[in-house]
C-alpha positions as CSV (number, residue, x, y, z in Angstrom):
1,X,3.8,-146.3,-82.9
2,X,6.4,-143.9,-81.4
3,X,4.0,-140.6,-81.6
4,X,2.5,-139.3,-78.0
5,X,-1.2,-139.5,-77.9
6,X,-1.5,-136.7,-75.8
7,X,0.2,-132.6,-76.6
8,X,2.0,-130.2,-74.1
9,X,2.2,-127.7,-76.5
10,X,0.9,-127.2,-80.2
11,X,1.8,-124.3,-82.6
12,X,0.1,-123.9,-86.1
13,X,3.1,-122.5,-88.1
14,X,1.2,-122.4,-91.7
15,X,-2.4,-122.8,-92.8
16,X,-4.1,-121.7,-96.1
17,X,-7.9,-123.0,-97.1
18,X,-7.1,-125.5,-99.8
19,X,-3.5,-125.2,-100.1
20,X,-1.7,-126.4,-97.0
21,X,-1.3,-127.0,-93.4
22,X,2.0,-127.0,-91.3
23,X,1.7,-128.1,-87.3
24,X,4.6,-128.4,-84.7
25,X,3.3,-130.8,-81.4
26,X,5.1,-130.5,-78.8
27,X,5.6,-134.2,-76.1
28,X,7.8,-133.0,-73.2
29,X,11.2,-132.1,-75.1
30,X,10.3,-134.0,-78.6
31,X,8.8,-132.1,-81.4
32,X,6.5,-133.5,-84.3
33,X,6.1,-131.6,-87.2
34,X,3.6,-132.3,-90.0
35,X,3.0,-130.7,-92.8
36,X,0.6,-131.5,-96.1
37,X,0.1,-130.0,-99.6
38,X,-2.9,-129.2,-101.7
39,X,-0.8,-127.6,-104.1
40,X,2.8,-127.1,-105.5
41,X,5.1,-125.0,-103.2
42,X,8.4,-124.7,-101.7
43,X,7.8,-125.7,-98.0
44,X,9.6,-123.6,-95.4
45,X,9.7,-123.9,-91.8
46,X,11.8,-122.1,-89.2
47,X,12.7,-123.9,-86.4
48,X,12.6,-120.6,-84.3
49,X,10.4,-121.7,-82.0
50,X,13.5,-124.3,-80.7
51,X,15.3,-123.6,-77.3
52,X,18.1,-121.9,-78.0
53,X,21.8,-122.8,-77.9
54,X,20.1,-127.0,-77.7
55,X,21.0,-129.1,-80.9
56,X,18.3,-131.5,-81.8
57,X,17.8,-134.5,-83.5
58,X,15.8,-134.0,-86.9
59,X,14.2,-137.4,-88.4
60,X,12.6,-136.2,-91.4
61,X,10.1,-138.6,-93.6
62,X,8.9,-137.1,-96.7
63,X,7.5,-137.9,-100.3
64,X,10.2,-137.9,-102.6
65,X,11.0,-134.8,-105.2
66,X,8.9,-134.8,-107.9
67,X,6.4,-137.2,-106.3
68,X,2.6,-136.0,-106.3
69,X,-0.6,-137.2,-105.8
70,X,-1.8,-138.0,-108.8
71,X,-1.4,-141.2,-110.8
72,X,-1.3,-140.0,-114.2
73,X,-3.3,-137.5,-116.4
74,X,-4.3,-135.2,-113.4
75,X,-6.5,-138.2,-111.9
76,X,-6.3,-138.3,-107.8
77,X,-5.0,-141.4,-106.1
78,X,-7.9,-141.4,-103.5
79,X,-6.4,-144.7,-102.2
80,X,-3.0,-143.5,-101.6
81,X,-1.9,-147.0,-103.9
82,X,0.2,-145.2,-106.2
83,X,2.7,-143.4,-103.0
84,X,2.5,-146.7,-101.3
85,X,4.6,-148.3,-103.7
86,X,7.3,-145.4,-103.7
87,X,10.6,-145.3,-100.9
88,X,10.6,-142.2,-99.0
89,X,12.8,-140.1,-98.2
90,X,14.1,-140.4,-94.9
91,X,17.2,-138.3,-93.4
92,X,18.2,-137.7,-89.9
93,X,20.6,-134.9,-89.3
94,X,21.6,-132.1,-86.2
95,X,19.6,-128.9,-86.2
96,X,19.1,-125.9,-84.0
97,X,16.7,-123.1,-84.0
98,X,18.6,-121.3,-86.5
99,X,18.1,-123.7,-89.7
100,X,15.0,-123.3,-91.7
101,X,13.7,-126.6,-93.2
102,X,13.1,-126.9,-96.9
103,X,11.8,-129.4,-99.1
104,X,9.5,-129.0,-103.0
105,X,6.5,-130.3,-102.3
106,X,3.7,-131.2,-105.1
107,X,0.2,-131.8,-104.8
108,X,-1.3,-134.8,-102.3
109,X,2.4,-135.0,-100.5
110,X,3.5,-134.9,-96.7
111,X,6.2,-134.3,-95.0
112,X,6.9,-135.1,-91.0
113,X,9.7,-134.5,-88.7
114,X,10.3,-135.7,-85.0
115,X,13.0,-133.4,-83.4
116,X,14.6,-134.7,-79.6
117,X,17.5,-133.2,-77.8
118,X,21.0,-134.7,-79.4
119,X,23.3,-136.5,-76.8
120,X,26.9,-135.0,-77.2
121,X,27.6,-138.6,-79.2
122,X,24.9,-137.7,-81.6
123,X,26.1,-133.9,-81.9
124,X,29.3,-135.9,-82.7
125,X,28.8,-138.5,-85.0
126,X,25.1,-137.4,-86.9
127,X,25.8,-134.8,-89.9
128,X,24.4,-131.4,-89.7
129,X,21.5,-130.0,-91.6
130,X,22.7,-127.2,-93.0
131,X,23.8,-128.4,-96.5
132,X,21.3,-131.0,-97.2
133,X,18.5,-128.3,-98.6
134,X,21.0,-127.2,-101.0
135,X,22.2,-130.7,-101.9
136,X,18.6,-132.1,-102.4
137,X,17.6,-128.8,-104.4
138,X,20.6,-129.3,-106.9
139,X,19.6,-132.9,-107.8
140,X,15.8,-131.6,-108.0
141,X,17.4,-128.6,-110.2
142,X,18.8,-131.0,-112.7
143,X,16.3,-132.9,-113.5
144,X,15.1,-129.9,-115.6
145,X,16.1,-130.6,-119.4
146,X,18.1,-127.8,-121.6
147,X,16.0,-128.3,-124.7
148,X,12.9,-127.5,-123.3
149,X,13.6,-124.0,-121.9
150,X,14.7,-120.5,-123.8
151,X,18.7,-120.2,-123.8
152,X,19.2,-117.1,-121.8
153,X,16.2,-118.2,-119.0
154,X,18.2,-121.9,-119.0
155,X,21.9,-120.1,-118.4
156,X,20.4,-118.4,-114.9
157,X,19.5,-121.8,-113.8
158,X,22.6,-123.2,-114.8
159,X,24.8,-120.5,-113.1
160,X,22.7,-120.6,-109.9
161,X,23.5,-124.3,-109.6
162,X,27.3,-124.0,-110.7
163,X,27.1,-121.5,-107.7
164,X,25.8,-123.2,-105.4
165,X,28.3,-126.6,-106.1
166,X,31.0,-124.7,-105.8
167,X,29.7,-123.4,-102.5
168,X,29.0,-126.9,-100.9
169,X,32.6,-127.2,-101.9
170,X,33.8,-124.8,-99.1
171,X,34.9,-126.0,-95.6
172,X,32.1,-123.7,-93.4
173,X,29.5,-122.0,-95.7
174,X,27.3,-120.1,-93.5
175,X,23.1,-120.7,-93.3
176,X,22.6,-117.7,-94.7
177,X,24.9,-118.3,-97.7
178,X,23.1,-121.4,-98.3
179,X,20.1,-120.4,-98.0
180,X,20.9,-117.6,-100.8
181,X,21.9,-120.2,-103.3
182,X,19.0,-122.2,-102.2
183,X,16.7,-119.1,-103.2
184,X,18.6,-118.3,-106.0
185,X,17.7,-121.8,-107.5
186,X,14.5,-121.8,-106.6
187,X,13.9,-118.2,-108.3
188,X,15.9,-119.4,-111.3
189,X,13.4,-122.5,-111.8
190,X,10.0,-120.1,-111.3
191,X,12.4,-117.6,-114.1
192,X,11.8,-120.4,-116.8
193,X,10.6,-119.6,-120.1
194,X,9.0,-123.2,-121.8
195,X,9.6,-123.4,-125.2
196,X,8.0,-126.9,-125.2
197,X,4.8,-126.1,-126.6
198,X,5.6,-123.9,-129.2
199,X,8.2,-126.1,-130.9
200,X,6.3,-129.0,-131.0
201,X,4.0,-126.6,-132.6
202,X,5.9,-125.7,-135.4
203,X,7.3,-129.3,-135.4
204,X,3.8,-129.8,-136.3
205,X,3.1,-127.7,-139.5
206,X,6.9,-129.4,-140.6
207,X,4.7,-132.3,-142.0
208,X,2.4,-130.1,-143.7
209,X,2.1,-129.7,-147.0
210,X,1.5,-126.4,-149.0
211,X,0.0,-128.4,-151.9
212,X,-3.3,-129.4,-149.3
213,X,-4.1,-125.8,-148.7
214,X,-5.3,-123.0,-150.2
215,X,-2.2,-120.5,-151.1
216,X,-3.9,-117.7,-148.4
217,X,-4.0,-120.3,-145.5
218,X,-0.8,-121.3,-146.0
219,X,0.1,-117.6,-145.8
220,X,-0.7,-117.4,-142.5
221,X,0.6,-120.3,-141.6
222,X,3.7,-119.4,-142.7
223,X,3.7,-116.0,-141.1
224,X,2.7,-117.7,-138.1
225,X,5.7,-119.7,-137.8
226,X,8.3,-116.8,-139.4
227,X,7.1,-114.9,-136.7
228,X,7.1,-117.5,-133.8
229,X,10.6,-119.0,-134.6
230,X,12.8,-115.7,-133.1
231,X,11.0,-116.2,-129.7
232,X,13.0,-119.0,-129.7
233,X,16.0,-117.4,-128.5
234,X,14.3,-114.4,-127.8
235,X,16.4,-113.4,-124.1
236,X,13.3,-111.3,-123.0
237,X,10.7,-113.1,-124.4
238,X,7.6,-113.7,-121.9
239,X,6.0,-116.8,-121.0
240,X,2.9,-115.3,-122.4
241,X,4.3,-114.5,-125.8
């Protein structure tokens, strides 16, 4: 109801055919920022094109982490039902054109900000930005499970975000250092081998039987499996292996 029907000023920042779209509008002072997703990526959006030395007001409305757009199965929710019946996220925090906003965004998801000039009360009183990326990307991080993932691939993620705690843990880490251990998160995550598949793979010939088969199958079989089990804990085994 709040949003200007009419623009002084409006700046694509992103746009890919059939992946995503981000848009800053511009209302006298007040900026509106909306962005959408057609496919999994880390969104990123300067605030560079801000005034500088002005400290603004960010209300940001997004779908939450690990929310997309499908229901279940891969099958689209065409009706937006499914999102309607989950609690944004909603923050509101003190930004300048220095702080880069970030946020993991999935498939069929949005994300909006309004941005007005802060009062010296609000510049006061309303936390600033520049840890909440980091924060939000550490609870995102561990939701990622051990047993899933090879050991050595799993201890880079699990250093990155011992890193980055102990950084939020400092009185005055700098954007810059934050947005390294944001990085480094995020890099650790894509640096994920899945074991997943191939253990419940071999889970699966467990149950087997050599008396069913004929003694050359199982010979491969077995092979198979002699040979798959080191990847396991292989440190520079590939996704592809």
């Amino acid at each position: 109801r709040d949003m200007p029907g009419e623009w002084d000023e409006l700046k694509v920042l992103e746009a890919e055919m059939y992946s995503h779209a981000t848009y800053a509008r511009r209302s006298g002072t007040d900026w509106y920022i909306g962005s959408i997703s057609a496919v999994d990526r880390n969104l990123r959006i300067p605030l560079d094109f801000l005034d500088e030395n002005v400290k603004y007001v960010a209300e940001i409305y997004a779908d939450p982490f690990g929310m997309d757009g499908t229901i279940s199965g891969g099958i689209s929710d065409t009706t937006g039902s499914y999102k309607a019946k989950e609690e944004m996220e909603l923050g509101t925090f003190i930004v300048s054109n220095e702080n880069t906003l970030k946020w993991n965004m999935a498939y069929g998801t949005g994300y909006a900000v309004r941005l007005r000039q802060a009062s010296p009360e609000e510049i006061e009183t309303i936390g600033s930005y520049d840890k909440y990326p980091l924060t939000k990307r550490i609870v995102w991080a561990e939701t990622y499970q051990e047993k899933l993932y090879t050991p050595s691939t799993w201890q880079a993620l699990e250093e990155a975000i011992s890193d980055a705690k102990a950084l939020l843990e400092t009185e005055s880490p700098t954007v810059e250092q934050l947005d390294r251990a944001d990085d480094r998160i995020v890099a650790a995550i894509d640096g994920l081998r899945s074991i997943e598949a191939l253990v419940n793979a071999i889970e699966m010939t467990d149950v087997l039987s050599a008396n069913h088969y004929t003694d050359e199958s199982w010979s491969v079989l077995r092979t198979a499996v002699d040979n798959a089990r080191p990847l396991l804990t292989d440190s520079e085994v590939t996704q592809e292996q």
